[in-house]
C-alpha positions in Angstrom: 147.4 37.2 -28.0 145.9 40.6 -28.2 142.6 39.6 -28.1 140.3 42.4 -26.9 138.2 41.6 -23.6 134.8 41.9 -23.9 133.5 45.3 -22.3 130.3 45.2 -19.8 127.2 46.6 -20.6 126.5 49.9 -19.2 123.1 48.8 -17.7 122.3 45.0 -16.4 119.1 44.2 -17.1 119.0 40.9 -14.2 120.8 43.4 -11.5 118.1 45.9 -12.3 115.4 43.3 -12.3 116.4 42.4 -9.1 116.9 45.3 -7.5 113.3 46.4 -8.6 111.9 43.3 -7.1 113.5 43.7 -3.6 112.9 47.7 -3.8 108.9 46.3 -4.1 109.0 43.6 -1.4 110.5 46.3 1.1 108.0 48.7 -0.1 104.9 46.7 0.7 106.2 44.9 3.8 106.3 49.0 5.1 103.1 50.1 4.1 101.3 46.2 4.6 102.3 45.2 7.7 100.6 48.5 9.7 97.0 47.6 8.1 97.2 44.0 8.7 98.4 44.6 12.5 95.4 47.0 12.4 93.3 44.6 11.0 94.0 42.1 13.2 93.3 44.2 16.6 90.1 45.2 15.0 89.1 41.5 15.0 89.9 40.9 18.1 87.3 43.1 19.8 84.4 40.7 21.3 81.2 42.2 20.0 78.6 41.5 23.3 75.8 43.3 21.9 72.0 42.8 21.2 73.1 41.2 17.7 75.0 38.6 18.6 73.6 34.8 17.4 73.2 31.8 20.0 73.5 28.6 17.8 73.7 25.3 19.0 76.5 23.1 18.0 75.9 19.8 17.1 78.3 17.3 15.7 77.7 15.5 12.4 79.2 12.7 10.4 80.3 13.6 7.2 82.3 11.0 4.2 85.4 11.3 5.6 85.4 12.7 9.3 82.8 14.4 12.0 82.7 18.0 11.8 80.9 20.4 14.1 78.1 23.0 12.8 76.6 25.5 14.7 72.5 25.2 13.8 70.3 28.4 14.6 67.2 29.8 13.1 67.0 28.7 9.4 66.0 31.5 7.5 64.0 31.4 4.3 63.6 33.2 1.3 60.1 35.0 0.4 58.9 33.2 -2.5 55.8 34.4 -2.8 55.1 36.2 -5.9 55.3 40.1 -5.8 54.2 40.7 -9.9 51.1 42.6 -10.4 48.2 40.6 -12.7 48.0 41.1 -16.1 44.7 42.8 -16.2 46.3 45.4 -13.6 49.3 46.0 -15.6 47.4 46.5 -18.9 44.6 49.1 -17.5 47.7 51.3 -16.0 49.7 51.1 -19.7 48.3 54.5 -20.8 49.6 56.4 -17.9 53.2 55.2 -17.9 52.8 55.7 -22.1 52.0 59.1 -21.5 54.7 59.7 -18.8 57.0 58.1 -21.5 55.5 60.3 -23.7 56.1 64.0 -22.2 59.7 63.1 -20.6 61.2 62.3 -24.3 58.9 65.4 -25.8 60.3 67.8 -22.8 63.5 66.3 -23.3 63.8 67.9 -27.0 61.5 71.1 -26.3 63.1 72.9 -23.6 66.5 72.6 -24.5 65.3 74.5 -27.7 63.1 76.8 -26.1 66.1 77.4 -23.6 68.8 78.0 -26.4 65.9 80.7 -28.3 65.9 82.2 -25.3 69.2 82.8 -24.9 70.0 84.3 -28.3 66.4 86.5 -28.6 68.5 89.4 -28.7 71.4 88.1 -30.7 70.9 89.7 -34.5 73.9 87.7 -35.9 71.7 85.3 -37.7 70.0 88.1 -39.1 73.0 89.6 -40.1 74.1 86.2 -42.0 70.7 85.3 -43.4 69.9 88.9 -44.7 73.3 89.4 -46.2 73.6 92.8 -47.9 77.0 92.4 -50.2 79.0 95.6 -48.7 79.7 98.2 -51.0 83.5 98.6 -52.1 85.6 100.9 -50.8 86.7 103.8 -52.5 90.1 103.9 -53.6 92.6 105.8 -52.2 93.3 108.9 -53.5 96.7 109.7 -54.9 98.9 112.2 -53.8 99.6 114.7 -56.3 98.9 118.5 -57.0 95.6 118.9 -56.6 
């Protein structure tokens, strides 16, 4: 009977689980509870301004029960058409073309006329294009009697 007892693992994955878990619950109670008591005062402010609505409730059968809605001014949407004719649209095509037209050409010039600018006075290209092979050196001279 010298059986060998089992040895514990060094880290428990469920105690650490758990621990995490209640570490997170305490941490967002803390930092929750302030912005929703916050929250809730906001609310609670009566707003007796200029914008406040007057509706009138009225009570209305529904399928299963009565329920109470508040009516006021119905609003509507605008559904008028705000698209200009065809023939309008068509006679003003060769301005926006030509708008088109310079912003994607001015797009491509300046940058280059910018980046020429900035190397005018940089010969380096000159010195790549117009390469002259250099000349060897002259070997050292040895050290002797003369």
């Amino acid at each position: 009977s010298n059986v060998p007892k089992t040895k514990r693992p060094a880290f428990d994955a469920t105690r650490a689980a758990t621990n995490t878990m209640a570490a997170a619950s305490i941490a967002s109670a803390l930092v929750i509870g302030p912005m929703a008591d916050a929250v809730d005062m906001a609310m609670d402010v009566p707003s007796f301004g200029s914008s406040s609505l007057v509706a009138e409730r009225v009570t209305r059968e529904g399928l299963y029960r009565e329920y109470d809605v508040d009516l006021g001014d119905q609003q509507y949407d605008n559904a008028d058409s705000t698209y200009k004719s065809a023939k309008e649209t068509k006679s003003k095509k060769g301005k926006y073309t030509a708008l088109i037209a310079v912003l994607v050409v001015g797009s491509f010039i300046i940058p280059m006329a910018q980046y020429f600018w900035y190397v005018k006075d940089d010969d380096s290209s000159d010195k790549f294009f117009n390469k002259v092979p250099e000349p060897e050196p002259e070997p050292p001279k040895k050290k002797g009697w003369f």
